[in-house]
N, C-alpha and C positions, 0 to 999 in steps of 0.2 A: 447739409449743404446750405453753405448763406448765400439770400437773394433770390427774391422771385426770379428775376431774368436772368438766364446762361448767355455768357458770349465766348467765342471761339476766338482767337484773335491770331490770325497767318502771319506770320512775317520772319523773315531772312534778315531780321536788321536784330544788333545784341544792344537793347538797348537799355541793359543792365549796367552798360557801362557811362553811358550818357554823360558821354565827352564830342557827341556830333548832332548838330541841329536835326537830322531826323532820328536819333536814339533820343532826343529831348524829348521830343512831342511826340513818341510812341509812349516813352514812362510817366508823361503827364497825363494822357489818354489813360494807359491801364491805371495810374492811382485816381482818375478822375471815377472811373466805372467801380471801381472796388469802393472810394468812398461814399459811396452813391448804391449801396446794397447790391450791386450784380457779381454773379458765380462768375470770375475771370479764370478762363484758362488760356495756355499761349501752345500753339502751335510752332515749334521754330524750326523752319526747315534749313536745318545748317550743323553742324558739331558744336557740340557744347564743351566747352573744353574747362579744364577744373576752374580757373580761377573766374570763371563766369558764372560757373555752379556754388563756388565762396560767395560770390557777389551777392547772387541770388538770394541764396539761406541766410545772410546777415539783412539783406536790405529787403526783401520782397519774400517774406516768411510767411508759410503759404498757399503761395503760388503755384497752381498748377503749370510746371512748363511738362511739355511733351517735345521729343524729336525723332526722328529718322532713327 
């Protein structure tokens, strides 16, 4: 596990896609804390539908997302 610190991170917003001012500033936030040594995982309460999970595995390689 990298990073002393764990953070959880809740949210219903996809913002792997970050094409809307708050999918911006959710994926500046999570590449802020991952550059920055902390264990990120995402909590997304929503369906993940395939081409979010593409999005995912190319750009945010990784990433713990978790869902419903």
């Amino acid at each position: 596990m990298q990073g002393r610190y764990r953070v959880l991170l809740v949210t219903d917003t996809r913002f792997w896609y970050e094409s809307q001012g708050s999918q911006r500033r959710i994926a500046a936030l999570c590449r802020a804390l991952r550059d920055n040594g902390f264990c990120l995982e995402i909590f997304f309460n929503g369906r993940l539908r395939p081409e979010g999970q593409a999005l995912l595995n190319t750009h945010w390689k990784g990433l713990k997302v978790h869902t419903l």
